[in-house]
C-alpha positions as CSV (number, residue, x, y, z in Angstrom):
1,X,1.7,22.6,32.9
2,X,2.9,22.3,29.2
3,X,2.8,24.7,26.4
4,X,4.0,23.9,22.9
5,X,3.4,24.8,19.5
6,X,4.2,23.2,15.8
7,X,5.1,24.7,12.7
8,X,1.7,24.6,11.0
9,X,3.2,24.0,7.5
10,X,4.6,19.9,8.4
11,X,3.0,17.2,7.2
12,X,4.6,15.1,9.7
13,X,2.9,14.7,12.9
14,X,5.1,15.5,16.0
15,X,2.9,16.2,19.0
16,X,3.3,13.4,20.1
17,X,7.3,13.9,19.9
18,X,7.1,17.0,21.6
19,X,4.9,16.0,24.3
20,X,7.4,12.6,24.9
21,X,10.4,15.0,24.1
22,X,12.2,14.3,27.4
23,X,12.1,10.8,26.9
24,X,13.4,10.4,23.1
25,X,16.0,13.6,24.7
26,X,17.6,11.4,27.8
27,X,17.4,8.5,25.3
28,X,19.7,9.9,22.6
29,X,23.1,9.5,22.6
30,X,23.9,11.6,19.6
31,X,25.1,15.2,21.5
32,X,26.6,17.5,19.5
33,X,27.0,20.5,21.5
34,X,26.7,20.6,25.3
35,X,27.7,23.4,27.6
36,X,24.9,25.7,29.5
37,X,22.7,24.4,26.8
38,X,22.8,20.7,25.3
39,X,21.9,19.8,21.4
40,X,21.3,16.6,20.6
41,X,20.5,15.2,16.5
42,X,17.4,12.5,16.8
43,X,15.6,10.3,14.2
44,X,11.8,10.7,14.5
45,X,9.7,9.1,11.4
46,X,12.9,9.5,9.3
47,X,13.5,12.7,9.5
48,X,17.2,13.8,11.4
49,X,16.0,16.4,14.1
50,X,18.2,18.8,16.1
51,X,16.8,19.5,19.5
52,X,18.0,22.1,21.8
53,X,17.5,21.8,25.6
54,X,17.8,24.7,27.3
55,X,19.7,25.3,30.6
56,X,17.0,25.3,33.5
57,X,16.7,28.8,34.8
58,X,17.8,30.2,38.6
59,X,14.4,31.0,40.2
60,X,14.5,34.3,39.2
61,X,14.4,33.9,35.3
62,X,12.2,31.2,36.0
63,X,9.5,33.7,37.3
64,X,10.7,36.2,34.5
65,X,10.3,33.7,31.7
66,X,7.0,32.4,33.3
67,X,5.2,35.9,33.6
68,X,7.1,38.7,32.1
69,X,9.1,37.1,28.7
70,X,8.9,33.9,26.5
71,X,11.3,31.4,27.0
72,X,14.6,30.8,24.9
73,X,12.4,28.1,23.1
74,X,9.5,30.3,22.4
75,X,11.6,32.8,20.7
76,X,13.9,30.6,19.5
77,X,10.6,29.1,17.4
78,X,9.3,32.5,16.8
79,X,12.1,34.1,15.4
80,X,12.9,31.0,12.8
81,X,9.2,31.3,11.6
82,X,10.0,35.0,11.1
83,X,13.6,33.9,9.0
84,X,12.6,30.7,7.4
85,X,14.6,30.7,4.6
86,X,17.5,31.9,6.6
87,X,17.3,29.0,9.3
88,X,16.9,25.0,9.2
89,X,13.6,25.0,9.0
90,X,11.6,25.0,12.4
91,X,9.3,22.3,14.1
92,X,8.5,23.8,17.1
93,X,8.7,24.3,20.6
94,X,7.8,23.2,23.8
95,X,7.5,24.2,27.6
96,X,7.1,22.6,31.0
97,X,6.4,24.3,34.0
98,X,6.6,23.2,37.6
99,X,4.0,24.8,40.3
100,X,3.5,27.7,37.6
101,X,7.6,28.2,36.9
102,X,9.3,27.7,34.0
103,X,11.6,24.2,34.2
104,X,12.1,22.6,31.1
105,X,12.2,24.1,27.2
106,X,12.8,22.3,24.2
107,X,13.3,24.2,20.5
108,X,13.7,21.7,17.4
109,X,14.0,22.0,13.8
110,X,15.5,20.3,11.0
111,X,19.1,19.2,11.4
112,X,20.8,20.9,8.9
113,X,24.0,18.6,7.6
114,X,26.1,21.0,7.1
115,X,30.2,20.8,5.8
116,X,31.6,23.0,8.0
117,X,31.0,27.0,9.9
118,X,31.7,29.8,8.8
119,X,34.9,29.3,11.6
120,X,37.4,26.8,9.8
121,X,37.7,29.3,6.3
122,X,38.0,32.6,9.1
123,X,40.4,30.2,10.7
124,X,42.4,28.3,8.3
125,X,43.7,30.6,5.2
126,X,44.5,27.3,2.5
127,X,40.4,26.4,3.0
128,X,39.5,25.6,-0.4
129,X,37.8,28.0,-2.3
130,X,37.7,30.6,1.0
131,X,37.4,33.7,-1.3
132,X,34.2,32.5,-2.8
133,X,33.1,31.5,0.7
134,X,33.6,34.8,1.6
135,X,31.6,36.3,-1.6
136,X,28.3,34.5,-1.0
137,X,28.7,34.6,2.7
138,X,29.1,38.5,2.3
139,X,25.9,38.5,0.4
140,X,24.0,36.1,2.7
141,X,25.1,38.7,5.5
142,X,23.7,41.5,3.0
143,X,20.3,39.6,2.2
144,X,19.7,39.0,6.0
145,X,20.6,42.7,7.0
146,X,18.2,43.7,3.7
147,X,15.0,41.9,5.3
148,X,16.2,43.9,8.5
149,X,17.4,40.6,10.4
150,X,19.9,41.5,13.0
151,X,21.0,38.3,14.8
152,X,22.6,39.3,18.2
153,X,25.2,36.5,18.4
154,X,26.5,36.2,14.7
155,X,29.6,34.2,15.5
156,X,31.2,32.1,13.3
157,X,29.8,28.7,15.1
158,X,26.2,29.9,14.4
159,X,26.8,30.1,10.7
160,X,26.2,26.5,8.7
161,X,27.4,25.8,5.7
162,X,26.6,23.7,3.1
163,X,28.1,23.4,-0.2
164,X,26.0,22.1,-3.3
165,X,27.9,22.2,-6.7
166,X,29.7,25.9,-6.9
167,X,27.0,27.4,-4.4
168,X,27.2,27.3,-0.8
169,X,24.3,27.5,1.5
170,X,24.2,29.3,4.5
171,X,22.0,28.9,7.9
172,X,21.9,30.9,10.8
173,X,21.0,28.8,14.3
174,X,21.2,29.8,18.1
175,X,18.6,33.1,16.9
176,X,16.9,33.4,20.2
177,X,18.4,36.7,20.4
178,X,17.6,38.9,17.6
């Protein structure tokens, strides 16, 4: 069984990417992050994709996820629909389930191309221009906390940045817990 859902505001057409997701997944060799979960950045009708595979589940969450709680996915889609402004911007989500159990899920949005986390100016104290990092980062924090968004895993790997002229732009990712 298969359950999936689109952000209803593209003009692109990508059920038939989520649907084939596993294949154009297996088939890209573009991984950027993988660990209990993999990431992966793919080209679908030019636009650059991040896609997020998440771990399969022991049998337990698998029955959990399946009947009692949406999947990582689900509310990994969920909650950037909620945040839009705040997140790359969401495509959707899908779901496969094997004998009624949750198996497979799939979250992708935009690919964000980002400069650098919020990590290396933490890290490294001659990053250029840090303190004004820091300002507009302190009031991206204060804008998210003022629309009462609380992400549960704010570390400095989920905070994108992207600088454009003297302004920096900041995205939150990995917000399936908030």
């Amino acid at each position: 069984m298969i359950k999936y859902e689109i952000n209803k505001n593209l003009t692109t057409d990508f059920k038939n990417f989520l649907l084939n997701i596993k294949e154009f997944f297996n088939n890209s060799s573009e991984t950027i992050h993988k660990a209990r979960n993999e990431i992966k950045i793919i080209d679908f009708k030019n636009e650059s994709l991040t896609i997020k595979s998440f771990k399969i589940p022991h049998i337990i969450n698998q029955i959990v996820y399946s009947f009692f709680k949406s999947s990582k996915a689900k509310k990994s889609y969920d909650n950037s629909i909620k945040i839009i402004g705040f997140v790359p911007k969401p495509i959707g989500y899908i779901e496969f389930k094997s004998f009624g159990l949750l198996t497979n899920s799939y979250f992708v949005s935009e690919n964000f191309k980002y400069d650098f986390t919020i990590r290396e100016p933490l890290i490294q104290s001659s990053f250029d221009n840090r303190d004004e990092i820091f300002r507009q980062f302190a009031k991206f924090t204060f804008k998210l906390h003022e629309e009462n968004i609380f992400h549960l895993d704010y570390s400095p790997g989920n905070i994108l940045i992207k600088k454009e002229d003297n302004n920096y732009i900041f995205k939150i990712v990995d917000i399936n817990r908030m």
